[in-house]
MIDOSE-1310 file (N, C-alpha, C; in nm, 2 decimals, decimal comma, always signed):
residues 156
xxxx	-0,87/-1,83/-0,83/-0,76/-1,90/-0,78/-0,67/-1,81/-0,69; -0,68/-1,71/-0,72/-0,60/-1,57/-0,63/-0,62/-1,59/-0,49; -0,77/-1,57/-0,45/-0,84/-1,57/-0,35/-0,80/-1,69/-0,30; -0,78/-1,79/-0,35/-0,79/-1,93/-0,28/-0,65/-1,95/-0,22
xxxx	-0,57/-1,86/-0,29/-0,44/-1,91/-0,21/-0,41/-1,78/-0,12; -0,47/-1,65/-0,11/-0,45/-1,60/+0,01/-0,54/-1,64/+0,08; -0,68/-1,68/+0,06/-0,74/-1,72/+0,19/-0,66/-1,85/+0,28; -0,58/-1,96/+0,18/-0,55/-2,02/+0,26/-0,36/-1,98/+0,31
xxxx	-0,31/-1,86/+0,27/-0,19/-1,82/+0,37/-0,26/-1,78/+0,48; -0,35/-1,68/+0,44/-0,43/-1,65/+0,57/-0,45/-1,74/+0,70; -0,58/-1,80/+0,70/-0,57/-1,89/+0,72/-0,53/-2,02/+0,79; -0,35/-2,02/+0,76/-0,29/-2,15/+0,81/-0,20/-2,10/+0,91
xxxx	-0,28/-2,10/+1,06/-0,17/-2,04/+1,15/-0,06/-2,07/+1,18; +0,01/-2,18/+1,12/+0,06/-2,26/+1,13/+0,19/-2,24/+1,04; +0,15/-2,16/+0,93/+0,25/-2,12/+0,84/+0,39/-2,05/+0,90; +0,32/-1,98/+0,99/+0,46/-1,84/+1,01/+0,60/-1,91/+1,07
xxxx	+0,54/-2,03/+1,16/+0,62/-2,11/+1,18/+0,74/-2,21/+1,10; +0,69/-2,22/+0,98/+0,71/-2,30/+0,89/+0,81/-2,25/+0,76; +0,81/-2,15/+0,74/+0,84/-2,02/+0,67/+0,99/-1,99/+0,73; +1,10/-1,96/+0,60/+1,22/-1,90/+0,64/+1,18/-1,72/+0,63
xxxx	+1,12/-1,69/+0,48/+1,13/-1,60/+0,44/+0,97/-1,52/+0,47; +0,99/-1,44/+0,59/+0,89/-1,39/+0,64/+0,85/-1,26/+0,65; +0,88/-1,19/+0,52/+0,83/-1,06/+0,52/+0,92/-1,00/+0,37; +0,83/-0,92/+0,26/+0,88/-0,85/+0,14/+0,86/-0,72/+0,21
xxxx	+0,95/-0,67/+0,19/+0,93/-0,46/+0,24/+0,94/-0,42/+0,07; +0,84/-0,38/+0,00/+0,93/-0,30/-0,10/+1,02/-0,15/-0,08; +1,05/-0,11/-0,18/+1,15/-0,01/-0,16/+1,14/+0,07/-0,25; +1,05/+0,21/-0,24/+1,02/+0,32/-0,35/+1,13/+0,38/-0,35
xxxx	+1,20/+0,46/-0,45/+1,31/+0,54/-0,50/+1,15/+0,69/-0,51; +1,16/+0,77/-0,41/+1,09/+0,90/-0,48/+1,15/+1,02/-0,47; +1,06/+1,14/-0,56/+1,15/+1,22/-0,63/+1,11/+1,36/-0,49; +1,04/+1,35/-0,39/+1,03/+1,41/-0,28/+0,96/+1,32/-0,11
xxxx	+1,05/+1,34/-0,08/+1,04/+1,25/+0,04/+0,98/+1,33/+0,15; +0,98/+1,45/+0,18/+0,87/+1,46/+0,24/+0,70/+1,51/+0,20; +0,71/+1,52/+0,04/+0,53/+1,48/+0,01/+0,53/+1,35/+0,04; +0,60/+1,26/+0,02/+0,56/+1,09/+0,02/+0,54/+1,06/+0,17
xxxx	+0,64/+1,18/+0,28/+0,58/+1,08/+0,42/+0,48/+1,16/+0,42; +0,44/+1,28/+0,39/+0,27/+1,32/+0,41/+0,19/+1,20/+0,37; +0,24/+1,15/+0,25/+0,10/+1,04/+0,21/+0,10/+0,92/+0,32; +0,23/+0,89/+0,32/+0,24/+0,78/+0,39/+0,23/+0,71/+0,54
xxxx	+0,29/+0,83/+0,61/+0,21/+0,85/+0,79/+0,16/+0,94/+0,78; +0,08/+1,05/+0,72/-0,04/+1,16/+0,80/-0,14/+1,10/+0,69; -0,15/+1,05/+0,58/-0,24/+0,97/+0,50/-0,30/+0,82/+0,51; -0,21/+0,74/+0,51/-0,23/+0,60/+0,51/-0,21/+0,54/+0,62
xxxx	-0,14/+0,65/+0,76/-0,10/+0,61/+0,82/+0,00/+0,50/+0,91; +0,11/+0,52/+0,81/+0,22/+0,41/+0,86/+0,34/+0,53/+0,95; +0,38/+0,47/+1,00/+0,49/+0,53/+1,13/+0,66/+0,50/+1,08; +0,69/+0,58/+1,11/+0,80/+0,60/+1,10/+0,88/+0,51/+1,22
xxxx	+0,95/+0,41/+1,13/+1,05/+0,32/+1,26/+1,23/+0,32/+1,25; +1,25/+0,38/+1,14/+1,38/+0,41/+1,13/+1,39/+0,49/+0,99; +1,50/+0,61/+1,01/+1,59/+0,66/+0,88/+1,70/+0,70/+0,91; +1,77/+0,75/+0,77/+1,88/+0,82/+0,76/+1,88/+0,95/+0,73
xxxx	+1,96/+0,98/+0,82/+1,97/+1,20/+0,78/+2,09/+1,21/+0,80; +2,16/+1,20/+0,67/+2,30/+1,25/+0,69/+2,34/+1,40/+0,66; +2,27/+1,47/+0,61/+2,26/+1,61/+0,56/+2,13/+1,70/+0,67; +2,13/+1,66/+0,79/+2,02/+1,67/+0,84/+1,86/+1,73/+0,76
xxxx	+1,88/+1,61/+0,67/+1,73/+1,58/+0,61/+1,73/+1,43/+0,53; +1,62/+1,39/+0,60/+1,54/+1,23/+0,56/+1,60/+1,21/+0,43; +1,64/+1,09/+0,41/+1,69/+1,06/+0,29/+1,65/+0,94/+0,28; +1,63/+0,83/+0,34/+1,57/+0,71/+0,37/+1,52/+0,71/+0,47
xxxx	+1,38/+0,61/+0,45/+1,33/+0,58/+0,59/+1,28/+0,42/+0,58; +1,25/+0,39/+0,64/+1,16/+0,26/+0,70/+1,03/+0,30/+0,74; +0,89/+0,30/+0,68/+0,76/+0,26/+0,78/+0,69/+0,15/+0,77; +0,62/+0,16/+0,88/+0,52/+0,02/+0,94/+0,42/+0,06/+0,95
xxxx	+0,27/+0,00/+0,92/+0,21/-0,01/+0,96/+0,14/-0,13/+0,99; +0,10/-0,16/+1,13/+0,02/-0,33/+1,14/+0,19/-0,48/+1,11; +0,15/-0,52/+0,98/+0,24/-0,61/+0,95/+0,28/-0,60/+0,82; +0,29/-0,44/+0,80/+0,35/-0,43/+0,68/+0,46/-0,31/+0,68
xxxx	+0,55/-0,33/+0,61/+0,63/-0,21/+0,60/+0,68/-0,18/+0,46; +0,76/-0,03/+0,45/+0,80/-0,03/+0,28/+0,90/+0,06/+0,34; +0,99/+0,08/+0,23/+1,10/+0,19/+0,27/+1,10/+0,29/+0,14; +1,14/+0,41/+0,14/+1,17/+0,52/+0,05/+1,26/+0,55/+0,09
xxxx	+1,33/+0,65/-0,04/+1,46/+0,68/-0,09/+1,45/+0,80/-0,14; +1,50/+0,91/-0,13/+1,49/+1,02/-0,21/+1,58/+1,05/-0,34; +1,56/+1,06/-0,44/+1,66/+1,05/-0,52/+1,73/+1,18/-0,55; +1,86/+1,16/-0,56/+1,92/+1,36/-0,53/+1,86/+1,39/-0,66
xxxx	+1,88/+1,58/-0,64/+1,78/+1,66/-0,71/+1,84/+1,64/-0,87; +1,93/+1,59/-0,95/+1,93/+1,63/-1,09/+1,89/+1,48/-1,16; +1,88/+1,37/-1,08/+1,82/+1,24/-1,15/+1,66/+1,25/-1,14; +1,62/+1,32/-0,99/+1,46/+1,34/-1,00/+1,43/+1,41/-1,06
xxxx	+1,52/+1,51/-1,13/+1,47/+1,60/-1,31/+1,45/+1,50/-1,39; +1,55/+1,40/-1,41/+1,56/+1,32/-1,55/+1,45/+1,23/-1,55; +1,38/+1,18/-1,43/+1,30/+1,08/-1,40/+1,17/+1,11/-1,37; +1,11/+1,22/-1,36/+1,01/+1,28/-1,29/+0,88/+1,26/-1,40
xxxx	+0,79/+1,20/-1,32/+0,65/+1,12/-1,34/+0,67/+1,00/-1,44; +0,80/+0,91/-1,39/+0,84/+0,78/-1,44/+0,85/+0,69/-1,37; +0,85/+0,73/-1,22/+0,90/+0,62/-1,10/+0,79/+0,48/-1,09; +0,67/+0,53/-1,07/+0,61/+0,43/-1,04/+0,51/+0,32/-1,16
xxxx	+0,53/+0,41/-1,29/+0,50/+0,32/-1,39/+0,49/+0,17/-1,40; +0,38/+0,10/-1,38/+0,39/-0,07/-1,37/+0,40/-0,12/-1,26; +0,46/-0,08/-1,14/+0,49/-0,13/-0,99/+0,35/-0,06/-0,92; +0,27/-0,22/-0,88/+0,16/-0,21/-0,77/+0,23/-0,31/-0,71
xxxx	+0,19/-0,27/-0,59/+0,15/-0,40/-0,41/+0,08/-0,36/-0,33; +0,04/-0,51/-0,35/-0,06/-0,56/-0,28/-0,05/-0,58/-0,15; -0,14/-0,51/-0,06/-0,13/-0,54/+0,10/-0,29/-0,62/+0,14; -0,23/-0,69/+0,19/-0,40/-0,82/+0,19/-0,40/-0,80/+0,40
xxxx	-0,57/-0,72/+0,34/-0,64/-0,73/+0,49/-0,70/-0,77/+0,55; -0,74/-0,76/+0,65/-0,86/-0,79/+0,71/-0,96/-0,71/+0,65; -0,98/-0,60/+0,69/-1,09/-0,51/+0,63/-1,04/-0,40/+0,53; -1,04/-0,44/+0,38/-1,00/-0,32/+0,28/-1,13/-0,25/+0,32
xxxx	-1,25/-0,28/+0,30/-1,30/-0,12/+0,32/-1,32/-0,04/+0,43; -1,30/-0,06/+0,53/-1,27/-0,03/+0,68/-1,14/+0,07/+0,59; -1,06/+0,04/+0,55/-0,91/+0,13/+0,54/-0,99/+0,24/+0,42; -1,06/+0,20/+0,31/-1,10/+0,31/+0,22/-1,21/+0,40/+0,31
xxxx	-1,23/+0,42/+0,40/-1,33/+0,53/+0,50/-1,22/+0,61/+0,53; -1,17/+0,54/+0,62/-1,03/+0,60/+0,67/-0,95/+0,69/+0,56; -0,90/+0,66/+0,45/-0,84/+0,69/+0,37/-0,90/+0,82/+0,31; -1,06/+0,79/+0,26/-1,13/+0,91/+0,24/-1,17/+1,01/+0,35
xxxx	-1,14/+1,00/+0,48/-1,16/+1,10/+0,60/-1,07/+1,14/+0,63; -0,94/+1,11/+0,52/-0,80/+1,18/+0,54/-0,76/+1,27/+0,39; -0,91/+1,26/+0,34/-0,88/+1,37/+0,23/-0,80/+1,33/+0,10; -0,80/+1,19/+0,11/-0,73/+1,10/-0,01/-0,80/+1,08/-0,10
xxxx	-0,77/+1,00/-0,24/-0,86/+0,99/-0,30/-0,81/+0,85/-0,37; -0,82/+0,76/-0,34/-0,89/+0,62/-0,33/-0,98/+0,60/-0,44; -0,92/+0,50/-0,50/-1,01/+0,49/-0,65/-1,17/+0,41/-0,61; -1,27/+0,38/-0,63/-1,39/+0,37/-0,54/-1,37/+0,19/-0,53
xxxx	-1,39/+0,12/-0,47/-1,35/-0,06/-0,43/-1,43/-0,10/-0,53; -1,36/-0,25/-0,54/-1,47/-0,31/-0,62/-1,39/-0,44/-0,58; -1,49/-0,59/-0,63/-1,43/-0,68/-0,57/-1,40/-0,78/-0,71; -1,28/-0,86/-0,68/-1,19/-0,88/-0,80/-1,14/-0,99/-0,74
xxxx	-1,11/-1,13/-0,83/-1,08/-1,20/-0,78/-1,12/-1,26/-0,63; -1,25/-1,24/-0,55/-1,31/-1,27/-0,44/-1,22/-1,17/-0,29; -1,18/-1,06/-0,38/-1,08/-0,94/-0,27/-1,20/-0,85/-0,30; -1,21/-0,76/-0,16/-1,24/-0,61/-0,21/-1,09/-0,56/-0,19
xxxx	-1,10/-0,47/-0,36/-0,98/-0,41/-0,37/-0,98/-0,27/-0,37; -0,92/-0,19/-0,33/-0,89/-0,04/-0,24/-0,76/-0,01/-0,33; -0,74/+0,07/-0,44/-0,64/+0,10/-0,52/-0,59/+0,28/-0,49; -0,50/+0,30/-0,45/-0,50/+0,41/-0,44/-0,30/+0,45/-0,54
xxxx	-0,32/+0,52/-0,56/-0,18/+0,58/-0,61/-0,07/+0,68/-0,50; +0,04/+0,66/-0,50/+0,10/+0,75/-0,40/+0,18/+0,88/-0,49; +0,25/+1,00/-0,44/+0,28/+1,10/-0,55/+0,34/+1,06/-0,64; +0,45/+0,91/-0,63/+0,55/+0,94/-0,77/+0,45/+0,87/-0,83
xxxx	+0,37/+0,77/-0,83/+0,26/+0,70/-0,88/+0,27/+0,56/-0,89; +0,34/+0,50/-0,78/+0,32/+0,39/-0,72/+0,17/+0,34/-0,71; +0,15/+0,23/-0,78/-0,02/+0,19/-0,71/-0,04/+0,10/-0,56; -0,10/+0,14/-0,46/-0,11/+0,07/-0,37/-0,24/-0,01/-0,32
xxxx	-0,26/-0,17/-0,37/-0,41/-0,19/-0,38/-0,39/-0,28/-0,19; -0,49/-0,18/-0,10/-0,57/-0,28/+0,00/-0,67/-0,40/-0,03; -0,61/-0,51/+0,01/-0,72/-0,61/-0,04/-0,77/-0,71/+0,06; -0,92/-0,75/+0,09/-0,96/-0,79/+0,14/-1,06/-0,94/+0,11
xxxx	-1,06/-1,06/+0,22/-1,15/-1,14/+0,09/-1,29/-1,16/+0,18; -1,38/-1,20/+0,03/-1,55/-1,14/+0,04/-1,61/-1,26/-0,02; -1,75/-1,23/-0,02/-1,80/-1,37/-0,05/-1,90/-1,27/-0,18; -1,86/-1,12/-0,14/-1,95/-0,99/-0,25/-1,94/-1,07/-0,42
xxxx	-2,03/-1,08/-0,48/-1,96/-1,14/-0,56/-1,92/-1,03/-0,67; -1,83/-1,13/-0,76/-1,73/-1,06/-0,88/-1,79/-0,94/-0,94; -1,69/-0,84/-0,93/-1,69/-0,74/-1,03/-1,83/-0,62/-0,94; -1,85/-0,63/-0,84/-1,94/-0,57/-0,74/-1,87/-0,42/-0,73
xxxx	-1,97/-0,33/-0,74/-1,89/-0,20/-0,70/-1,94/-0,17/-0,58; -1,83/-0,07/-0,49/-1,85/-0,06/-0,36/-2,03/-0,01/-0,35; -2,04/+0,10/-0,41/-2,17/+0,23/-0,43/-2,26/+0,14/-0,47; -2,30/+0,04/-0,59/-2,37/-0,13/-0,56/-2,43/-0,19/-0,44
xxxx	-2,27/-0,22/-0,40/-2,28/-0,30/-0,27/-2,37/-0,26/-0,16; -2,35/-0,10/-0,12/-2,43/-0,02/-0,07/-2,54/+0,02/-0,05; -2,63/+0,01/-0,19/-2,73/+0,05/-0,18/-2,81/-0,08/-0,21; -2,75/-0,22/-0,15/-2,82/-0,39/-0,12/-2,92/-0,32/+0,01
């Protein structure tokens, strides 16, 4: 059922038109902001389109990549004591692609480590974790069928 309703947002060119609300950015609170842009533009690749440096250093940013963006927050230093390896407990999103496994090559030729795909719900899904431990699943839809592991897939 998953698959059936992103294939058909996908899909319906027709939607974007149609639509008030055109875009979720999540918004990570993390406990170092610049490990998180390592992962996030020199790893996954998203760009830097706006922040705040009021102490001249990053404290918020905005990135994009493609048609997605997310923002981070750095949280000052004596709450990232109290909170530290609690942030991303339970919070995944989902970024739906054209090519998840196209992005897991990529991802592993940047020295990441990307949990291995497998296809779920008629997605190949690309799950990777960021440092606070945000889950970030790439998802793409397949005709591979259910529960197929990439390394499987591969050796068809």
């Amino acid at each position: 059922m998953y698959a059936l309703i992103i294939k058909n947002l996908v899909m319906d060119t027709n939607i974007q038109t149609q639509l008030n609300i055109r875009q979720a950015v999540p918004f990570f609170m993390v406990t170092d902001i610049e490990r998180s842009l390592k992962f996030y533009v020199g790893g996954l690749g998203f760009e830097m389109k706006n922040k705040w440096t009021p102490h001249n250093k990053i404290e918020w940013c905005c990135l994009q990549r493609e048609g997605a963006a997310i923002m981070l927050q750095e949280y000052k230093t004596e709450l990232a004591k109290k909170i530290q390896g609690r942030l991303g407990k339970g919070v995944c999103i989902c970024f739906i692609c054209d090519d998840a496994l196209k992005l897991y090559k990529e991802f592993i030729s940047k020295s990441l480590s990307p949990a291995e795909p497998f296809v779920g719900n008629g997605m190949w899904d690309v799950a990777i974790n960021d440092p606070d431990g945000y889950i970030l699943r790439f998802e793409s839809l397949t005709d591979v069928p259910e529960e197929t592991m990439y390394s499987q897939w591969q050796k068809k």
